[in-house]
C-alpha positions as CSV (number, residue, x, y, z in Angstrom):
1,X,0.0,0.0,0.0
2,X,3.2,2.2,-0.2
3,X,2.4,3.0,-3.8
4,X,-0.5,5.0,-2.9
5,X,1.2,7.7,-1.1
6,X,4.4,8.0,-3.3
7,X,4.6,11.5,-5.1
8,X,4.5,12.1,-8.4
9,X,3.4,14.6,-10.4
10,X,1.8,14.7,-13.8
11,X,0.9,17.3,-16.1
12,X,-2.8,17.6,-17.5
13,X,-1.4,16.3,-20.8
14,X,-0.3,13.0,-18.8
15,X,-3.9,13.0,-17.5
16,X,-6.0,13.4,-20.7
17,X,-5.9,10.0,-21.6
18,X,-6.9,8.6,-17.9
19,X,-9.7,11.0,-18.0
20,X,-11.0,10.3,-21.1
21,X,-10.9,6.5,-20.0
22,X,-12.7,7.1,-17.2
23,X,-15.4,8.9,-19.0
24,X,-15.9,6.5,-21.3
25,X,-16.7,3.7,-18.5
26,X,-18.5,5.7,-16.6
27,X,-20.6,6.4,-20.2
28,X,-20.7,2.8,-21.0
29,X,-22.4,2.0,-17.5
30,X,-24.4,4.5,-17.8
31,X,-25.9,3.0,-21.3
32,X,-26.1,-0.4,-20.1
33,X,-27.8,0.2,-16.6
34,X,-29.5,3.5,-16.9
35,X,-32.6,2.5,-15.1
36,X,-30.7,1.4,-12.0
37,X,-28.5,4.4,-12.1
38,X,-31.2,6.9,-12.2
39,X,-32.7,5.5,-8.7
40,X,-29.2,6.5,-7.6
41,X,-28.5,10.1,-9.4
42,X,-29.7,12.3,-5.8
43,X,-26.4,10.3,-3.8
44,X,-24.5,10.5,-6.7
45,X,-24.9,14.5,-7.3
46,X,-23.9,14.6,-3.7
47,X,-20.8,12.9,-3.9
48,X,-19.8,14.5,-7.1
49,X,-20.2,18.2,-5.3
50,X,-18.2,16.8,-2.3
51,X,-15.2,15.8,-4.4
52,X,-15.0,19.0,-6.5
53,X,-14.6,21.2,-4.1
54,X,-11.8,18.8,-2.2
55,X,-10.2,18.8,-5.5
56,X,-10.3,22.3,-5.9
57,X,-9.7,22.9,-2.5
58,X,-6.2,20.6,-3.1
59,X,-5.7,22.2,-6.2
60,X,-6.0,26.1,-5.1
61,X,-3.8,24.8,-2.3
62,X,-0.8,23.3,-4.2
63,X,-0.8,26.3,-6.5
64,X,0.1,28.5,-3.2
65,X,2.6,26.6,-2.0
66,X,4.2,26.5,-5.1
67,X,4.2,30.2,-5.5
């Protein structure tokens, strides 16, 4: 579990193609099991807010320090 807390640091050209992977999971589940997904979507929004504004929060943050 070491490997999770090891530093690196990517640029958002590194992380394009991750993201777009991710989407296009995310799009194929939603395709496949819309119905279940949409008793779901209320929990879902929710967690989705939560996480932006941690990730903006860590982002705002690491842009400070390195300034």
């Amino acid at each position: 579990m070491k490997f999770l807390y090891q530093k690196t640091t990517w640029t958002n050209l590194q992380l394009i193609p991750l993201k777009l992977c991710i989407a296009a999971a995310y799009l194929i589940v939603g395709m496949y099991f819309h119905e279940i997904i949409h008793s779901f979507q209320i929990p879902v929004i929710i967690v989705f807010i939560l996480t932006l504004i941690y990730t903006l929060y860590l982002w705002i943050t690491k842009i400070k320090n390195e300034n």
